[in-house]
Backbone bond lengths (Angstrom), bond angles and torsions (degrees), N, CA, C in turn:
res aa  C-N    CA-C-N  psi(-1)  N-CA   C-N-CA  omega(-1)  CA-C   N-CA-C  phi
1 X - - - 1.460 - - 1.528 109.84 -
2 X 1.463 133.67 136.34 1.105 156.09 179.41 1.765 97.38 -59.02
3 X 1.290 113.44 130.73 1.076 137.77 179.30 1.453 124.32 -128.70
4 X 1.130 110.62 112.04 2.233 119.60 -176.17 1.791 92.28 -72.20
5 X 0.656 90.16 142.99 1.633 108.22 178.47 1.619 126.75 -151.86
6 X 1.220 140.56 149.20 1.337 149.74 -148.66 1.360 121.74 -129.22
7 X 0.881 153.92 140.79 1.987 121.04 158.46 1.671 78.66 -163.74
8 X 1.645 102.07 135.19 1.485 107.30 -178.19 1.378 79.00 -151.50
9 X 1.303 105.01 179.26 1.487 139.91 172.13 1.355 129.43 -122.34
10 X 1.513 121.01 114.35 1.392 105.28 -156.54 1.624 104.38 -136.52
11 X 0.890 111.68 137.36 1.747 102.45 167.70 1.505 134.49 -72.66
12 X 1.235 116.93 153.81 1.679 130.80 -163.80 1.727 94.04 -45.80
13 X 1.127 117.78 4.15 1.916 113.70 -161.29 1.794 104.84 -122.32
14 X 1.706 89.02 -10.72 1.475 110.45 -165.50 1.667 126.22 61.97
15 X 0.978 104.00 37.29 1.656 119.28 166.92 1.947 115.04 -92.35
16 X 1.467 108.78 131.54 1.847 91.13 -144.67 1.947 66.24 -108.40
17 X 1.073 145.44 -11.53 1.582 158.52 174.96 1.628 123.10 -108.93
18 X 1.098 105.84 153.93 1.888 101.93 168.79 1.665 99.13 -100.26
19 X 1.203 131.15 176.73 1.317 150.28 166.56 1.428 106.14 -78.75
20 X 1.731 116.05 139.33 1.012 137.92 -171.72 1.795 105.08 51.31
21 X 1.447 89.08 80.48 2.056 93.65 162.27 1.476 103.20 -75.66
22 X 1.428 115.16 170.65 1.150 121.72 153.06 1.289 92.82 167.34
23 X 1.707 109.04 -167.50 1.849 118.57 179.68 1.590 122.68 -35.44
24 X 1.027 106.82 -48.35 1.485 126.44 -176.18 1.314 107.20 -83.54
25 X 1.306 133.71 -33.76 1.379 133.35 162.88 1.426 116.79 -134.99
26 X 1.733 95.99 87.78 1.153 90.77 -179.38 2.437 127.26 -80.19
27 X 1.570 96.84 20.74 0.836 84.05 168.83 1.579 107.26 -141.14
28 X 1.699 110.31 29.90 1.336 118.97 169.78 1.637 102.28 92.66
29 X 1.694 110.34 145.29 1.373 110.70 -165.88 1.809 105.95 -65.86
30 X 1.058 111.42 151.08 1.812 134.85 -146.78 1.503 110.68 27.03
31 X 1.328 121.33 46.76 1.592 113.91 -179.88 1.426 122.81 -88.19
32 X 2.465 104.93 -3.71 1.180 96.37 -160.11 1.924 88.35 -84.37
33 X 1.341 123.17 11.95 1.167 137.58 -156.79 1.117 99.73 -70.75
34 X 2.077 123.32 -55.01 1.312 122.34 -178.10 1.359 121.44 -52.06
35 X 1.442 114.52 -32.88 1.673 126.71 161.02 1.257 127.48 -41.79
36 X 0.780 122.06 -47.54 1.771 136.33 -171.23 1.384 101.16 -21.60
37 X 1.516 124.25 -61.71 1.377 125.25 -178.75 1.346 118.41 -22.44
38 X 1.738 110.85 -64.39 1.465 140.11 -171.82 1.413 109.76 -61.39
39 X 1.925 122.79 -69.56 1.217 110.91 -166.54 1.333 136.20 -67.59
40 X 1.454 121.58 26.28 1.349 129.80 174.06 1.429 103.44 -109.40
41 X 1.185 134.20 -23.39 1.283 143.28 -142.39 1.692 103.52 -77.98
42 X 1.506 131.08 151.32 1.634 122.51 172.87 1.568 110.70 -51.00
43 X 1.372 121.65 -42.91 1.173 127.38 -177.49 1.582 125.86 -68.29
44 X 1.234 103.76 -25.86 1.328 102.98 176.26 1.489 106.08 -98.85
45 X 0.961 145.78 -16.04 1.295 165.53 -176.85 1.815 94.94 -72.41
46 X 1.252 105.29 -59.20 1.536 121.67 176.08 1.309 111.10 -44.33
47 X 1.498 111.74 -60.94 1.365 121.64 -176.75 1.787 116.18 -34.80
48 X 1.414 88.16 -72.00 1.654 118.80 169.89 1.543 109.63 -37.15
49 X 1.628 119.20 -12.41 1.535 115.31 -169.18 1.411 104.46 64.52
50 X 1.528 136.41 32.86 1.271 117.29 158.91 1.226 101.09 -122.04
51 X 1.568 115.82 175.78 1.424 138.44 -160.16 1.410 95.47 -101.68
52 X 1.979 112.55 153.03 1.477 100.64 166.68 1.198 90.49 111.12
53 X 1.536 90.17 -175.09 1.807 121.04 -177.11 1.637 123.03 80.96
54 X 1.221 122.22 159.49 0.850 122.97 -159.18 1.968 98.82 -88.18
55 X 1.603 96.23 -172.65 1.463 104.24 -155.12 1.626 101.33 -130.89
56 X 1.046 156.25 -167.02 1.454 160.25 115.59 1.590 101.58 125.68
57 X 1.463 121.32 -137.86 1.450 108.39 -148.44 1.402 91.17 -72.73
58 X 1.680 132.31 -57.17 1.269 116.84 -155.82 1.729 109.75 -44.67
59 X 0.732 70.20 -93.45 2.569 89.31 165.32 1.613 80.01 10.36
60 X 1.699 110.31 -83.70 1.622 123.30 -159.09 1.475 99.53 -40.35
61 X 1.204 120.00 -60.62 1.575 108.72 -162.17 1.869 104.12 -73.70
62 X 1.188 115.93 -25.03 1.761 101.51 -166.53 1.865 84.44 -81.53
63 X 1.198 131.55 -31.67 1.978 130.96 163.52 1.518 108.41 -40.11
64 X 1.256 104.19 -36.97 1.534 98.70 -163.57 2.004 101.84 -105.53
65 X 1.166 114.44 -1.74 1.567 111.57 168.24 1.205 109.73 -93.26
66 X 1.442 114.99 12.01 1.758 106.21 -176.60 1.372 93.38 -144.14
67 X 1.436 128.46 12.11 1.375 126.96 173.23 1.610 118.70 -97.15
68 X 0.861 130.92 -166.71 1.835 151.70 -165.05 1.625 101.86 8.16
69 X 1.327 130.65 21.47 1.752 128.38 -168.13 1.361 79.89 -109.16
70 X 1.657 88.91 144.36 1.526 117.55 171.36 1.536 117.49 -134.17
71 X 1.282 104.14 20.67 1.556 115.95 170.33 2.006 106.55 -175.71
72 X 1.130 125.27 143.63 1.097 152.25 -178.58 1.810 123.03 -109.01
73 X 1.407 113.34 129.16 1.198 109.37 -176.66 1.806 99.83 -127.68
74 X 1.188 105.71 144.72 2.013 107.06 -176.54 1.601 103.21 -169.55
75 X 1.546 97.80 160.41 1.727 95.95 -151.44 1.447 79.59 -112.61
76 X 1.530 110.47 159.45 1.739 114.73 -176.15 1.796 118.06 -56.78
77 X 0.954 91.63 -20.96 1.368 97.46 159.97 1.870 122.76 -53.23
78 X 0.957 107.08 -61.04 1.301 102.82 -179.40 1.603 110.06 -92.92
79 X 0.977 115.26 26.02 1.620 131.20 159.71 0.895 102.37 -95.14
80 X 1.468 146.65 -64.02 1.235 126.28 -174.18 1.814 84.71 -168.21
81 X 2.025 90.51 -162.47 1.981 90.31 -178.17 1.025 102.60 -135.11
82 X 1.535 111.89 45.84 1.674 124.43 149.17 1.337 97.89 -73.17
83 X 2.105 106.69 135.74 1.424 118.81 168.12 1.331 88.34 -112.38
84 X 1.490 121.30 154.89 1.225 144.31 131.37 1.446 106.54 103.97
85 X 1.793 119.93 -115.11 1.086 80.42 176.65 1.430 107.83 -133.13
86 X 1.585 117.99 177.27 1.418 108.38 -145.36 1.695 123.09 -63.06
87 X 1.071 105.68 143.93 1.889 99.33 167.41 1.692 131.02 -54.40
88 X 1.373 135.54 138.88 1.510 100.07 -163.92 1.825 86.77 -73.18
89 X 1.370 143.10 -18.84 1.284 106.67 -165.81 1.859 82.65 -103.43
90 X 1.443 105.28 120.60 1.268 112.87 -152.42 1.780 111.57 -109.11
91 X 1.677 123.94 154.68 1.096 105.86 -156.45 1.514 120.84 -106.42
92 X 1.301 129.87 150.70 1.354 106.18 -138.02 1.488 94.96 -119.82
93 X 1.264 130.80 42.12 1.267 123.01 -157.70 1.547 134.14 70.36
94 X 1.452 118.30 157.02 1.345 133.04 -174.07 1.507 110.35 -73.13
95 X 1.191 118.07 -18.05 1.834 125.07 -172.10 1.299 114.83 -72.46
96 X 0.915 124.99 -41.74 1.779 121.91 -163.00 1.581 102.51 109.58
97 X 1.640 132.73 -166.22 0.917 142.18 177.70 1.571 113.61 -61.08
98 X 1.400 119.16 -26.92 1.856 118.61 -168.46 1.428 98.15 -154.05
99 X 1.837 90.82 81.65 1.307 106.51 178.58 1.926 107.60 -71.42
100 X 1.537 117.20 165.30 1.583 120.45 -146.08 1.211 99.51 -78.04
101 X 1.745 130.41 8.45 1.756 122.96 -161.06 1.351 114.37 -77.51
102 X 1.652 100.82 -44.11 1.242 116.15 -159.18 1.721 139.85 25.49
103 X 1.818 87.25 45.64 1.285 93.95 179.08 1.467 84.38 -153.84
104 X 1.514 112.30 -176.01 1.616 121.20 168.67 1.299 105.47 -67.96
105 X 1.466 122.19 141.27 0.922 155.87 174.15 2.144 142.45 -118.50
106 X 1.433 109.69 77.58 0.943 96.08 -167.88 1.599 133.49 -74.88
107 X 1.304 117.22 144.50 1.750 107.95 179.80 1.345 104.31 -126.29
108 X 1.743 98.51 144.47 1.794 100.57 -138.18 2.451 76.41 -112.04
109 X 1.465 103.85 119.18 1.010 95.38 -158.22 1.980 90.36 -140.71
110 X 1.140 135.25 157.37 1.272 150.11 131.52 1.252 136.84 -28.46
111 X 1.345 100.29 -49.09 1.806 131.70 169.28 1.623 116.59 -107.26
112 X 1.383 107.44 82.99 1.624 106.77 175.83 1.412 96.88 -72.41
113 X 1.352 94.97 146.24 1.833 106.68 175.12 1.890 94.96 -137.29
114 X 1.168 127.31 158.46 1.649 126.82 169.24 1.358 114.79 -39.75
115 X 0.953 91.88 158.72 1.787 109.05 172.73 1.512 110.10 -50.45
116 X 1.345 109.05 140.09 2.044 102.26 172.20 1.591 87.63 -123.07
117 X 1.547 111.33 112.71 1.353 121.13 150.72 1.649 115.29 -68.69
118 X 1.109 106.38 124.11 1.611 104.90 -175.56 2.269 103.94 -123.41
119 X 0.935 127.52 -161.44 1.572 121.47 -168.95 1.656 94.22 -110.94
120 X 1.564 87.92 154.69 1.372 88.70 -168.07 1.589 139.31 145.56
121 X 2.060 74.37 -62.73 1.570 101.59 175.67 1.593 91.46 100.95
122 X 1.360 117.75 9.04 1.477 110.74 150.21 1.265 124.95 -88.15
123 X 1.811 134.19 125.87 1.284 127.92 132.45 1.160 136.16 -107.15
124 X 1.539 119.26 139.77 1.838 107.90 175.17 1.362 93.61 -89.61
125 X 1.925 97.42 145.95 1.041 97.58 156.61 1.831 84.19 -129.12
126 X 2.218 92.61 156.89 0.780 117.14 -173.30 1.460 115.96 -108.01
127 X 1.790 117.82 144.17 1.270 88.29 -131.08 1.766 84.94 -147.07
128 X 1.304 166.32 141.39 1.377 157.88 163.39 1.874 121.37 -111.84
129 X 1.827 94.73 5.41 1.659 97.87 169.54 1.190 108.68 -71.25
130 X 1.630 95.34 168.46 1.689 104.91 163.58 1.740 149.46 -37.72
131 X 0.500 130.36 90.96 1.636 136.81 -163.22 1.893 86.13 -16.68
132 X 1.339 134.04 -44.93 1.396 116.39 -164.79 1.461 103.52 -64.24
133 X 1.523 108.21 -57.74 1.086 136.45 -173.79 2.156 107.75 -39.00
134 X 0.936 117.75 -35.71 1.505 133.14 -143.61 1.814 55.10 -104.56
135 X 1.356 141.42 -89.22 1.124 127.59 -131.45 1.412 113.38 -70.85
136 X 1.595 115.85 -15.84 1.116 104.87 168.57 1.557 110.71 -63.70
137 X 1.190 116.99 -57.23 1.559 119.20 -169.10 2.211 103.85 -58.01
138 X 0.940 132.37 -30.36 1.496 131.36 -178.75 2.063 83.74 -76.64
139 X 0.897 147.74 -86.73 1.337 146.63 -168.71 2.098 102.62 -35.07
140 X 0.898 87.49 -60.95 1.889 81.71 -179.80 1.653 94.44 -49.29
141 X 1.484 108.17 -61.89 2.046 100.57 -174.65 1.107 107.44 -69.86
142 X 1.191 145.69 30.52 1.531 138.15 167.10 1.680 98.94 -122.03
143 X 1.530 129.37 3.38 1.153 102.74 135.72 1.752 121.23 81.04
144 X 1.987 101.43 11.35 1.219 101.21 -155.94 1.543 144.81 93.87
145 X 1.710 94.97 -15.81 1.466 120.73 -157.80 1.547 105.06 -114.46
146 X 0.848 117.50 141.44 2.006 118.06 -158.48 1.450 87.15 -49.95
147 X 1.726 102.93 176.74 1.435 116.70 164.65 1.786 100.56 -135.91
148 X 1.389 88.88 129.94 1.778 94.39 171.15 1.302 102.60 -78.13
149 X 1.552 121.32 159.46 1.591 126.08 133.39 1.760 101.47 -98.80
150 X 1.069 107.28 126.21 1.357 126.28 -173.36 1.715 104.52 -80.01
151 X 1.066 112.96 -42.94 1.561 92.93 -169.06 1.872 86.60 155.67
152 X 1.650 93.19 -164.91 1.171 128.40 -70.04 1.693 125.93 -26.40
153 X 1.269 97.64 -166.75 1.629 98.30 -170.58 1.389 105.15 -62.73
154 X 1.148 126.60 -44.99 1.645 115.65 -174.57 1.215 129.61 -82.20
155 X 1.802 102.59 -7.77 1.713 102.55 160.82 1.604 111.96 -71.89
156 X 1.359 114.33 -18.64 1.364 129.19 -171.83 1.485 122.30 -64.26
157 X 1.553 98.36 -60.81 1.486 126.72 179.99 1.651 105.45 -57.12
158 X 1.594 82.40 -48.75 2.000 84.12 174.66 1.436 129.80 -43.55
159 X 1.646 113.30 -63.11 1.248 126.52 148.83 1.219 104.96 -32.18
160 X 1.240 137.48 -108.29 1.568 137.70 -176.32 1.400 107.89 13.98
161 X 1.723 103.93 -85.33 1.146 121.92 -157.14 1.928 103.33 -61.07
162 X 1.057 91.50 -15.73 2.102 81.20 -164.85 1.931 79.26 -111.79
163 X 1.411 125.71 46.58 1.289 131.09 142.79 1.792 103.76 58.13
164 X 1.409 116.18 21.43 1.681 106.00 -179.64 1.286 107.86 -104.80
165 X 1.168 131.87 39.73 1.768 133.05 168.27 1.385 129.42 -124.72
166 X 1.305 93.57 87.87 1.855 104.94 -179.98 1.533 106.31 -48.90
167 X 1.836 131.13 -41.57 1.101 114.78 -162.95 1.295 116.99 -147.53
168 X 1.196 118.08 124.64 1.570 129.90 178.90 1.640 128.69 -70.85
169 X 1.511 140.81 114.75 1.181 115.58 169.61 1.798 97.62 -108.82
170 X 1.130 110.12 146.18 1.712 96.46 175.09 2.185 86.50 -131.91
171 X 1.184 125.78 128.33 1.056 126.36 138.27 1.496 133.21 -96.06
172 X 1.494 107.22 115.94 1.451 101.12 -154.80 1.641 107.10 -106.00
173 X 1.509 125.85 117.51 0.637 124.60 178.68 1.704 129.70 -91.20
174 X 1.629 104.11 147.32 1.530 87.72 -149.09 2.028 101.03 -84.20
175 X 1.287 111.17 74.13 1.511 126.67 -169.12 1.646 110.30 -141.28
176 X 1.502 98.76 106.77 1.404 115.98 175.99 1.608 116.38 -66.34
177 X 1.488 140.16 115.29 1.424 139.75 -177.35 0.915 105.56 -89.36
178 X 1.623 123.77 -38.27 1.712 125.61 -164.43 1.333 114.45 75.46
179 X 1.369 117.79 -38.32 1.862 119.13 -168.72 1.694 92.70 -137.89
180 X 1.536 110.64 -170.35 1.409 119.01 157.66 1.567 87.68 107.68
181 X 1.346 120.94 -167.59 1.372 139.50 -139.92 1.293 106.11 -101.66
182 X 1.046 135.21 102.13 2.005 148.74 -169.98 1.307 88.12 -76.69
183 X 1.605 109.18 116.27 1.953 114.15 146.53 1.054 99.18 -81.19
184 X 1.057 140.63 -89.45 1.578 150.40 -153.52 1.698 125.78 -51.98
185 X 1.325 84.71 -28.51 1.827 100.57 179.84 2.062 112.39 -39.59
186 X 1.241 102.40 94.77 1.970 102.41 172.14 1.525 92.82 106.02
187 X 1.512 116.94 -17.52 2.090 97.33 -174.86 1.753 85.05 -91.13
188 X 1.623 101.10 154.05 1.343 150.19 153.74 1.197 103.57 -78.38
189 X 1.449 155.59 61.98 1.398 145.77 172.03 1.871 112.11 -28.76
190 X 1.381 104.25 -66.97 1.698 124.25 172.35 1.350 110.67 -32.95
191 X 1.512 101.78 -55.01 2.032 102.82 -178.47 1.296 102.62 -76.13
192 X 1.671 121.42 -43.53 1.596 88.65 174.15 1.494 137.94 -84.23
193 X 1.518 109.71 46.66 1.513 126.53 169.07 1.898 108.02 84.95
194 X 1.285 123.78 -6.89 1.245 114.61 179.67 1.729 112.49 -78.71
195 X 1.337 110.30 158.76 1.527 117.89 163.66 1.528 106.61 -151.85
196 X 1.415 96.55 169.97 1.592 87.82 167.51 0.759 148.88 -108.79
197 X 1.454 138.94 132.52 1.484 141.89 -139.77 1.674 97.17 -109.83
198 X 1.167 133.42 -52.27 1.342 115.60 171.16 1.826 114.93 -152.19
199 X 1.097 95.25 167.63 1.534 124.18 -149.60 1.812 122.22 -111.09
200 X 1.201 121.63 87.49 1.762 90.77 -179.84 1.679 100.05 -134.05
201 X 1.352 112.37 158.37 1.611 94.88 176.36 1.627 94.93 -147.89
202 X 1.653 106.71 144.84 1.392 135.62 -179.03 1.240 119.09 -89.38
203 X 1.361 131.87 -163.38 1.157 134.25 153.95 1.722 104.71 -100.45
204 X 1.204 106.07 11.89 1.361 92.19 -167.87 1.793 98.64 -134.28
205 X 1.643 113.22 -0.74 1.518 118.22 -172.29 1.355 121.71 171.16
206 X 1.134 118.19 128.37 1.778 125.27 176.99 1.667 92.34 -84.95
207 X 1.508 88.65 122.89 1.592 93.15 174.73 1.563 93.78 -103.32
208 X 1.371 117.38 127.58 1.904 106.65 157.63 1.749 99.62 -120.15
209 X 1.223 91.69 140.79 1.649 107.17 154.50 1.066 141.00 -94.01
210 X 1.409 154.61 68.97 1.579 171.42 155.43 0.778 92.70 -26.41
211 X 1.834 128.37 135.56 1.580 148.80 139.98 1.646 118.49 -108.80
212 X 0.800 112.66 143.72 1.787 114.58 -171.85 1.883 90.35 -95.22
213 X 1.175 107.42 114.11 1.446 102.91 154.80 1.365 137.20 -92.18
């Protein structure tokens, strides 16, 4: 059975972003900070096409945020930091030519523009339906096969709030932001049916896992 699923990165303050994203920071000033866990890891190292990296729990959990999904959901925001509407020489994402999805990928946007087939066996398609609606169509292309919501925080919260997320990953890194982008800010996790199912912690991140029962 098809499973909605989550996995973000958030700081000890719960900020899953730094303040002021844009080109130069595309995940807000010190946001590549919440990362730290991940970019040493074999798997992420892999991603990148390089050799190396380390192995054990971190590795396991950034293996398992990019494993068993057969469709992807992400808000234009974390597509890139084009506002409005598109440029004709237009922007194709933060990845390079064979971004890490390699599956369909929806981006939940204002301005639908065509599909961008990119290498891989990734395409975005761009898309301005309803967050339910968009998830029905990513669950039919996933084929049986989980569906992430990729990010950013307010494609997240969205899901949340309209009750479509069987599963939580939060890696919490132990790094205070002070400002930047609130996931959690107004949700009740407990009332909306999640608990936690499991537990591991690094020197580099408290991983917890939440399931909605």
């Amino acid at each position: 059975m098809t499973k909605v699923r989550a996995g973000l990165a958030i700081s000890a303050d719960g900020f899953g972003a730094g303040p002021d994203q844009g080109l130069d920071n595309p995940l807000g000033k010190r946001g590549r900070e919440l990362h730290d866990w991940q970019f040493g890891t074999r798997t992420f190292q892999n991603m990148i096409g390089k050799d190396g990296g380390s192995e054990g729990v971190d590795d396991d959990f950034c293996a398992r945020g990019m494993r068993g999904f057969g469709a992807f959901i992400m808000g234009r925001n974390m597509f890139g930091p084009i506002r409005g509407d598109w440029p004709a020489e237009a922007w194709n994402g933060w990845w390079g030519p064979n971004p890490p999805y390699h599956a369909p990928v929806y981006v939940l946007t204002h301005y639908p523009r065509p599909p961008l087939v990119m290498g891989g066996g990734t395409t975005f398609h761009f898309t301005a339906d309803s967050i339910e609606t968009v998830l029905d169509r990513a669950k039919e292309a996933a084929g049986g096969r989980d569906v992430k919501i990729a990010g950013g925080m307010s494609t997240v919260r969205q899901y949340l709030r309209a009750g479509l997320i069987d599963e939580l990953h939060f890696a919490i890194s132990p790094v205070f932001l002070g400002r930047g982008e609130s996931l959690l800010d107004g949700f009740d996790l407990p009332a909306l049916g999640f608990a936690v199912t499991e537990q591991a912690l690094t020197d580099k991140a408290m991983h917890v896992i939440l399931t909605r029962g």
